[in-house]
Residue frames as qw, qx, qy, qz and C-alpha x, y, z in Angstrom:
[[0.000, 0.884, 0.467, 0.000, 0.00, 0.00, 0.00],
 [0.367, -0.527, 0.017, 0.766, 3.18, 2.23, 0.43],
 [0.628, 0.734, 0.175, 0.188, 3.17, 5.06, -2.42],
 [0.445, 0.823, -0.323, 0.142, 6.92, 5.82, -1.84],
 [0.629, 0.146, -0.659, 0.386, 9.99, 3.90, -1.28],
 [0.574, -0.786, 0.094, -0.208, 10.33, 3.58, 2.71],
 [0.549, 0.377, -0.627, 0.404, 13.65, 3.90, 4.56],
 [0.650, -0.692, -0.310, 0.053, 13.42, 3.15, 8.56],
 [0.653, -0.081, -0.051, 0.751, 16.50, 4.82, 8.53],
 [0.100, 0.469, 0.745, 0.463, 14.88, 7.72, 7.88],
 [0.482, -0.658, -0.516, -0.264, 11.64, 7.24, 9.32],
 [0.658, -0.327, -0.389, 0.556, 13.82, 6.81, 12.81],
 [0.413, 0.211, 0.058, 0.884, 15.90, 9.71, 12.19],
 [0.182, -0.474, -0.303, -0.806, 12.69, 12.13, 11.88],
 [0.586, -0.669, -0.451, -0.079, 10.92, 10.74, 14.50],
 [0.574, -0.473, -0.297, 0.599, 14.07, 11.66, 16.93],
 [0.219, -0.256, -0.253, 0.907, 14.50, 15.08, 15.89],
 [0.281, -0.315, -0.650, -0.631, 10.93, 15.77, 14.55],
 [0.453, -0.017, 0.532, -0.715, 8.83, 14.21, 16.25],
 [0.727, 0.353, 0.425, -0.408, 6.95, 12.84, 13.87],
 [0.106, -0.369, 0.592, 0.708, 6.95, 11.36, 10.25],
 [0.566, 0.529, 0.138, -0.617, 4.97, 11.40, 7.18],
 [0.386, -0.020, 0.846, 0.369, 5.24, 8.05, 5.60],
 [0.164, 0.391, -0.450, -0.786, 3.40, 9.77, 2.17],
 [0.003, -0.274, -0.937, -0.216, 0.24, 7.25, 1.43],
 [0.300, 0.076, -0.070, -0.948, -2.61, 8.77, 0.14],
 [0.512, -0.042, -0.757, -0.404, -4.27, 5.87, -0.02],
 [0.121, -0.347, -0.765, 0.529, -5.09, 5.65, 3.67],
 [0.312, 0.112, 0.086, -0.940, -7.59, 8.30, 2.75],
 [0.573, 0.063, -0.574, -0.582, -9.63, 5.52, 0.94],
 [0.574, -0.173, -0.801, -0.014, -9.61, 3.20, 3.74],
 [0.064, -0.091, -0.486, 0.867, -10.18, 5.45, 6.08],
 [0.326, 0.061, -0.445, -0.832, -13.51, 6.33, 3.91],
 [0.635, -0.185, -0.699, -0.273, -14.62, 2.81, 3.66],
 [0.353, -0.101, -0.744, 0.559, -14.34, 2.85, 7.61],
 [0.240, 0.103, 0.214, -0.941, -16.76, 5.99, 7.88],
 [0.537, 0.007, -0.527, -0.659, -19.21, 4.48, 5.75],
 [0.634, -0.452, -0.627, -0.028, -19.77, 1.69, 8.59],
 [0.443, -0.763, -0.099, -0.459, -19.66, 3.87, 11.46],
 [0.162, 0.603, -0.676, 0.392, -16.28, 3.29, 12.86],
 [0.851, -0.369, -0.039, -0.371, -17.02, -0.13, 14.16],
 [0.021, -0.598, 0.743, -0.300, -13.57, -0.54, 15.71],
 [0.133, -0.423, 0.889, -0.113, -14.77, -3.68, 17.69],
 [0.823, 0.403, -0.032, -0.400, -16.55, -5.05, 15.20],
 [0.853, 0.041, 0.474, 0.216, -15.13, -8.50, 13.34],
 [0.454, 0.871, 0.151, 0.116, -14.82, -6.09, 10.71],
 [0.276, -0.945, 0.132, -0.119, -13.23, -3.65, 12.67],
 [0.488, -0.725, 0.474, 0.108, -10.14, -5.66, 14.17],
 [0.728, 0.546, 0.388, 0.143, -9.91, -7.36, 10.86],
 [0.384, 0.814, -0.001, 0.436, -8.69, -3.34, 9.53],
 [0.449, -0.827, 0.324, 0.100, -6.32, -2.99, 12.70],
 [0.716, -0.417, 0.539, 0.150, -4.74, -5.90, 11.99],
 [0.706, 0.333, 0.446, 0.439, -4.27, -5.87, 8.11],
 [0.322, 0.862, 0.047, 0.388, -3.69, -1.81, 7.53],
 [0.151, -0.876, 0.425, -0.170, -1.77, -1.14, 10.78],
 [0.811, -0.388, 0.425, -0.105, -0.45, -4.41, 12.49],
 [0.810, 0.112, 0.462, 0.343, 0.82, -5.98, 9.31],
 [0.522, 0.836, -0.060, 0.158, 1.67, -2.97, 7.67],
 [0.871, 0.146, -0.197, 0.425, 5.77, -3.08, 7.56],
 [0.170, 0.525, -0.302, 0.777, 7.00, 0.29, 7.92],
 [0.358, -0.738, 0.177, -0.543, 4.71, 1.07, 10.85],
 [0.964, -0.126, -0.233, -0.009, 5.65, -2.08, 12.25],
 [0.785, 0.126, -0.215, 0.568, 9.12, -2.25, 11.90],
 [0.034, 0.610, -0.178, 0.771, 9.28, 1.40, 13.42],
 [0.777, -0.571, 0.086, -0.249, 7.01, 0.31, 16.60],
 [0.974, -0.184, -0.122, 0.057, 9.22, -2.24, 17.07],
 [0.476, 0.343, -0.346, 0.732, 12.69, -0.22, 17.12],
 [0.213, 0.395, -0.422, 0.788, 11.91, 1.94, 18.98],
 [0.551, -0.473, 0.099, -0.681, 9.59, 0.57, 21.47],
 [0.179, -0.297, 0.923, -0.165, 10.88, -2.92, 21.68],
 [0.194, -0.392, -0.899, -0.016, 8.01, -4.93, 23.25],
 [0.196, 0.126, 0.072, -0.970, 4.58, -2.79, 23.57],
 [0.181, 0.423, 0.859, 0.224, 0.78, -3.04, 22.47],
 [0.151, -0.412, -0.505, -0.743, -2.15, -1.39, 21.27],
 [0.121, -0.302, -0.645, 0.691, -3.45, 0.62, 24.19],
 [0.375, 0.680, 0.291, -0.558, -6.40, 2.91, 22.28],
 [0.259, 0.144, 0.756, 0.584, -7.99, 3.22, 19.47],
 [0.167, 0.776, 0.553, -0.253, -10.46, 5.74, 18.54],
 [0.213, 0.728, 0.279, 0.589, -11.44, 8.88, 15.92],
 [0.277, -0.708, -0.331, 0.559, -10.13, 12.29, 17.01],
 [0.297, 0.869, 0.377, 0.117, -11.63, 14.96, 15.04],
 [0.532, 0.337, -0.070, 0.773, -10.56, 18.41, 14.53],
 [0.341, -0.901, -0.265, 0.031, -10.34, 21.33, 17.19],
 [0.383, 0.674, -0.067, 0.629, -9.13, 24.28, 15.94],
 [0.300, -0.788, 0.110, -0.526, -7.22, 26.44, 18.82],
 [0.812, -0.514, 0.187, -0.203, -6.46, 23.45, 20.57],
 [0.343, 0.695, -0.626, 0.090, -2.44, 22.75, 20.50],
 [0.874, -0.343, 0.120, -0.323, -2.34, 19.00, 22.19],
 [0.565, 0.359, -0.730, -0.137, -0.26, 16.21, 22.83],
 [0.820, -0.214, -0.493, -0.198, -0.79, 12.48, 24.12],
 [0.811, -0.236, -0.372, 0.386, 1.98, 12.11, 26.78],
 [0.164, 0.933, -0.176, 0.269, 3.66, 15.41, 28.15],
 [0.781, -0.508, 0.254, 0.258, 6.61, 15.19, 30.39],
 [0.308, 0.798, -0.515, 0.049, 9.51, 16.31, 26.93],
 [0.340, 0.456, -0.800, 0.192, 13.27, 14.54, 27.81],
 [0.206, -0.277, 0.754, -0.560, 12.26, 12.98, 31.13],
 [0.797, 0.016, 0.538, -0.274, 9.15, 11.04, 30.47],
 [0.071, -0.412, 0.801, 0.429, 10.92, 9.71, 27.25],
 [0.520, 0.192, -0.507, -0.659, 9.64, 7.97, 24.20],
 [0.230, -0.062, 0.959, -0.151, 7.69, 5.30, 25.90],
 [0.549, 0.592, 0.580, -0.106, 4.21, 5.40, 22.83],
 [0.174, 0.054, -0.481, -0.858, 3.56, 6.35, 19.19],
 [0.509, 0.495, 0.516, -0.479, 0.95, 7.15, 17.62],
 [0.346, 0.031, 0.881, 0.321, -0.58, 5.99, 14.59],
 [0.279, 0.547, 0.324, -0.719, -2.53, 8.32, 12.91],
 [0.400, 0.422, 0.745, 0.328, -4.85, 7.47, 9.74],
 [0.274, 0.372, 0.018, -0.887, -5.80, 11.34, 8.24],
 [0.377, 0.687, 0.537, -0.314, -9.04, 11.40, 6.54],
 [0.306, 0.489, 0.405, 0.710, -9.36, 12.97, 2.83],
 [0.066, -0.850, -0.208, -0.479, -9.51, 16.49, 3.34],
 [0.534, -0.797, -0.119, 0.256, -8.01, 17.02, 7.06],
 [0.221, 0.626, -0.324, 0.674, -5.02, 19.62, 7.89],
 [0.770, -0.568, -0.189, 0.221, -2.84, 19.43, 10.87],
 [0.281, 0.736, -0.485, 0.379, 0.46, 21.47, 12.02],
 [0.959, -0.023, -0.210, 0.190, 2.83, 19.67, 13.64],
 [0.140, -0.901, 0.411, 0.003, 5.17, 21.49, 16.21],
 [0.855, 0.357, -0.323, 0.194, 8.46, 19.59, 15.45],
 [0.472, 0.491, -0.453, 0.576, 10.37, 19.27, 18.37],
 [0.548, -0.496, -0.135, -0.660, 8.14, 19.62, 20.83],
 [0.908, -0.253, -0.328, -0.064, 8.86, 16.11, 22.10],
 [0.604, 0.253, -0.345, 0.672, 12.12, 17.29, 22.96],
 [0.061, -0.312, 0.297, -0.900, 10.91, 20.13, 25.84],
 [0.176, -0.335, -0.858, 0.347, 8.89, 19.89, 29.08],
 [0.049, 0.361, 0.179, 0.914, 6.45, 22.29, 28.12],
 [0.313, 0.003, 0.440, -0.841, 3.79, 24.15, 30.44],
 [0.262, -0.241, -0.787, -0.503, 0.28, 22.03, 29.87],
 [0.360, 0.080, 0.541, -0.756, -3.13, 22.03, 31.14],
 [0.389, 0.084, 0.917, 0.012, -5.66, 19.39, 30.90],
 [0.281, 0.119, -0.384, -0.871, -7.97, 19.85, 27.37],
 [0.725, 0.039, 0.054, -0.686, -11.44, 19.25, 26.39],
 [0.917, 0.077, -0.325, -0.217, -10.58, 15.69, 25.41],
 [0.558, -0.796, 0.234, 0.006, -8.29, 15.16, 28.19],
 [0.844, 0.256, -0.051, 0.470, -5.13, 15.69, 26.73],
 [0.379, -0.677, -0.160, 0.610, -2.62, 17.99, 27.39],
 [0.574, 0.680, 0.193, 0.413, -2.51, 21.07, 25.81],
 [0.476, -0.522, -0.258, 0.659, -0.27, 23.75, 26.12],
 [0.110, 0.864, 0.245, -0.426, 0.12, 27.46, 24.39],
 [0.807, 0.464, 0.066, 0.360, 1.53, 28.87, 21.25],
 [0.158, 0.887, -0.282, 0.328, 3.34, 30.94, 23.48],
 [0.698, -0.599, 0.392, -0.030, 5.30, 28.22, 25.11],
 [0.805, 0.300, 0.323, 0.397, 5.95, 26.57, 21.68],
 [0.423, 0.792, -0.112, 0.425, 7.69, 30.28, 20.66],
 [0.388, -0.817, 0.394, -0.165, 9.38, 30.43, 23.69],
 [0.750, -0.145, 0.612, 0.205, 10.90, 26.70, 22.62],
 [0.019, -0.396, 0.734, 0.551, 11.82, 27.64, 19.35],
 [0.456, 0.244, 0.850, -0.104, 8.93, 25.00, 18.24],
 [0.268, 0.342, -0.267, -0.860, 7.60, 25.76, 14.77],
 [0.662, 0.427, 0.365, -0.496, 4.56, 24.92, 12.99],
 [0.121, 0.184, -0.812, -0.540, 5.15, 22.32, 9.81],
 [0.594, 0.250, 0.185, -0.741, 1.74, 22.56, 8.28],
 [0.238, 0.033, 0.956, 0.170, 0.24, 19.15, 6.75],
 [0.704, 0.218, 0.366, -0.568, -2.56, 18.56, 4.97],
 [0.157, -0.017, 0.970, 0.183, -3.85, 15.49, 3.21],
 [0.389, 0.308, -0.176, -0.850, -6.24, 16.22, 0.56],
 [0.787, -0.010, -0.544, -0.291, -6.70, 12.45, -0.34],
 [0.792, -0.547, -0.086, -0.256, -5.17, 11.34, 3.32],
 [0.448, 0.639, -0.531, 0.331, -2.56, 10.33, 4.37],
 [0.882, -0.230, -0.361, 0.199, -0.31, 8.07, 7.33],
 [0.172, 0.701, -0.594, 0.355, 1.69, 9.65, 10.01],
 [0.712, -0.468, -0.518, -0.075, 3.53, 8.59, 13.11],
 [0.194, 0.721, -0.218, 0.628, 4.44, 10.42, 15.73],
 [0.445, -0.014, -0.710, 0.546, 5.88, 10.27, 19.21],
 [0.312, -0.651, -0.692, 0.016, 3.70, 10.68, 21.90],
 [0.425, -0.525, -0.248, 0.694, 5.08, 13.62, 23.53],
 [0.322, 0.087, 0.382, 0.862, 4.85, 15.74, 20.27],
 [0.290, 0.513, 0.302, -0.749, 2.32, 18.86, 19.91],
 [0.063, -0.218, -0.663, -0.714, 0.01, 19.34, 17.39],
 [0.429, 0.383, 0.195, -0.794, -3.15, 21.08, 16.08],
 [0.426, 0.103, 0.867, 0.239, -5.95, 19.60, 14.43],
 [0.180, 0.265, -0.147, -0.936, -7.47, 22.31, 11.97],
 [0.621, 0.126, -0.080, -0.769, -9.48, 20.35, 9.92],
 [0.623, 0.258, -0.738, -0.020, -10.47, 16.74, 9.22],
 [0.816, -0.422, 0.289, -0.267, -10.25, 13.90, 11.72],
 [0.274, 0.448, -0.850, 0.040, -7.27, 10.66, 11.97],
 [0.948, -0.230, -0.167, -0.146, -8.11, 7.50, 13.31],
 [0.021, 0.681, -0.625, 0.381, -5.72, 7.19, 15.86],
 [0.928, -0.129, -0.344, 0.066, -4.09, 3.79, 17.08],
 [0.359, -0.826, 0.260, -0.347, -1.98, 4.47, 20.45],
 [0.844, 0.112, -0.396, 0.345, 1.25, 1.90, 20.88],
 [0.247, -0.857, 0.342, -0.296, 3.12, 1.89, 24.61],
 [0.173, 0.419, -0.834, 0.316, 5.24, 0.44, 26.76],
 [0.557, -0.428, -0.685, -0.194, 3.67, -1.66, 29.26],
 [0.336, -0.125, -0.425, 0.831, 5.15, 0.44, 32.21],
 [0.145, -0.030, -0.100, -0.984, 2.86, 3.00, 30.59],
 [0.444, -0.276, -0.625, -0.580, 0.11, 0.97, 29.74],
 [0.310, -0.281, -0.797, 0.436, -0.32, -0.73, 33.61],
 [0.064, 0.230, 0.409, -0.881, -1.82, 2.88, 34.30],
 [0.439, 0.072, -0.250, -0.860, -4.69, 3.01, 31.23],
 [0.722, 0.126, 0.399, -0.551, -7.89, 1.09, 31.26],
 [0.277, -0.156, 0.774, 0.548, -8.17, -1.90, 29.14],
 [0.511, 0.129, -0.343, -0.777, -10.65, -2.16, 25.67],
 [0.521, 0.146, 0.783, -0.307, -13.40, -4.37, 26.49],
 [0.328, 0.148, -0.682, -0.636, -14.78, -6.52, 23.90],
 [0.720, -0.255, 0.253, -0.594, -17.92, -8.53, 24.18],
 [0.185, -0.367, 0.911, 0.041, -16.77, -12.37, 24.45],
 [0.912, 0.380, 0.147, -0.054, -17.67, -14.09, 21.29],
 [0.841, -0.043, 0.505, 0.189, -15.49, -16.74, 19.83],
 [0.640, 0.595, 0.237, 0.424, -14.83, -14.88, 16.74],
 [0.069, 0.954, -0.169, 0.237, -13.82, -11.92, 17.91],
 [0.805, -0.427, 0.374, 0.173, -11.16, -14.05, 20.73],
 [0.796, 0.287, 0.374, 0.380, -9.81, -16.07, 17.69],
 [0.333, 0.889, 0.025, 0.314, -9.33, -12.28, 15.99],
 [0.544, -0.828, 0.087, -0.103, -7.42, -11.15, 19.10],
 [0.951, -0.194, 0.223, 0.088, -5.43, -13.87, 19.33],
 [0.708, 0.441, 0.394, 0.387, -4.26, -13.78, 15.95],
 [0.054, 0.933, -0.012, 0.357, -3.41, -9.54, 16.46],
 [0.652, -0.719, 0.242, -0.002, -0.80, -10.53, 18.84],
 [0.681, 0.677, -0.235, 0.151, 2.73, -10.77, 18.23],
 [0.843, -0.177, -0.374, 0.343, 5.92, -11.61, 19.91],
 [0.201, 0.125, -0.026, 0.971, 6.77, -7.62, 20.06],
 [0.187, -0.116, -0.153, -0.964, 3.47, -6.33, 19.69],
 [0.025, 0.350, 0.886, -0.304, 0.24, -7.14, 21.99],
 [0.289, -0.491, -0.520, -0.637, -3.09, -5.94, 22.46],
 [0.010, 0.071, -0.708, 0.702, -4.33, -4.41, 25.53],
 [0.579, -0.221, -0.417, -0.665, -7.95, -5.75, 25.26],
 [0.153, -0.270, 0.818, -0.485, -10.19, -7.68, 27.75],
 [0.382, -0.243, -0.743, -0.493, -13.05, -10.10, 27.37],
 [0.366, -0.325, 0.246, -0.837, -16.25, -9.58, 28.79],
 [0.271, -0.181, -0.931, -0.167, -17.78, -13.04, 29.85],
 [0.293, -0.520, -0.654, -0.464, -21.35, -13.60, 30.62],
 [0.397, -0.805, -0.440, 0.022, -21.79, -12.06, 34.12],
 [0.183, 0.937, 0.247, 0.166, -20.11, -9.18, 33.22],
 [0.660, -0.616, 0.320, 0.287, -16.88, -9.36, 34.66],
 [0.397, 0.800, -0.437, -0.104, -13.38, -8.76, 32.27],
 [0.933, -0.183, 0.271, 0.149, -11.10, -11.38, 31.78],
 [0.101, 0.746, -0.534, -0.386, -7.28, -10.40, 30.09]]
């Protein structure tokens, strides 16, 4: 599905003094499409089906989780629109809480984002945002040197970027897949699924010797079961 050569050598590179990178596939805009059209049924047979064959088995993003995160899993998974004004990022904490998640972001046809490069690199002032992330000000990102590298992704498009990294979503919306450590993860709820036999078997199969799944099954008297 790539549409241009990929070098992890690169990829790597950017991420560390970036923050992020833009592995260049317009074609996630199309599958990103066919996902809207059923009503983002994430845990849906369907659903973990397109984790596990656009993100899980795609190489690059793979082989990138896996440098630089080692052993890790799939700790969230949900649509996060745009909200202009609102300058966010997933993990905050800069040099000291160090690169323990990426993120996996599917852009939508049509969305625009700016991307403070470098960001990941500074403990910056935050305060909790409407979707409880942290955001912080664009006058902490000019006081860090932090500049705006504007994206947009007219047919869609694949980044991935280190948790710690700011950004604005202007327009548009990503489907956003959330990879940590397990140090990190111990602290987040897990995704409950409802415990049918197909969906297990799906699970199962989404699991890797590097790369887990932080999911639980719900069994009949309502109780979770890892």
């Amino acid at each position: 599905m790539a549409s241009t050569a990929f070098s992890l050598e690169t990829a790597m590179k950017s991420l560390y003094e970036e923050g992020f990178v833009d592995l260049n596939d317009p074609e996630v805009g199309e599958l990103v499409s066919e996902m809207e059209k059923k009503s983002f049924p994430y845990l849906s047979p369907y659903g973990l089906d397109y984790c596990k064959q656009y993100v899980l088995n795609d190489t690059r993003i793979r082989s990138i989780i896996e440098s630089l995160l080692s052993k890790c899993s799939l700790g969230h998974w949900l649509r996060y629109k745009a909200l202009p004004g609102h300058i966010e990022c997933f993990r905050k904490g800069g040099p000291e809480a160090g690169l323990r998640a990426l993120i996996v972001q599917q852009w939508a046809k049509g969305s625009r984002v700016d991307y403070y490069g470098g960001s990941h690199q500074h403990d910056l002032p935050t305060e909790k945002g409407e979707r409880s992330l942290h955001e912080t000000s664009q006058a902490a990102l000019d006081a860090a040197s932090c500049k705006a590298s504007e994206k947009e992704f007219p047919d869609g498009g694949l980044v991935i970027r280190d948790a710690r990294l700011y950004a604005e979503t202007k327009t548009g919306y990503a489907i956003t897949f959330i990879f940590a450590t397990d140090e990190v993860l111990a602290a987040w709820p897990k995704i409950t699924l409802p415990n049918s036999p197909e969906l297990v078997r799906k699970v199962v199969n989404m699991e890797s010797p590097k790369i887990g799944v932080n999911f639980a099954i719900k069994d009949s008297a309502g109780s979770t079961n890892t």
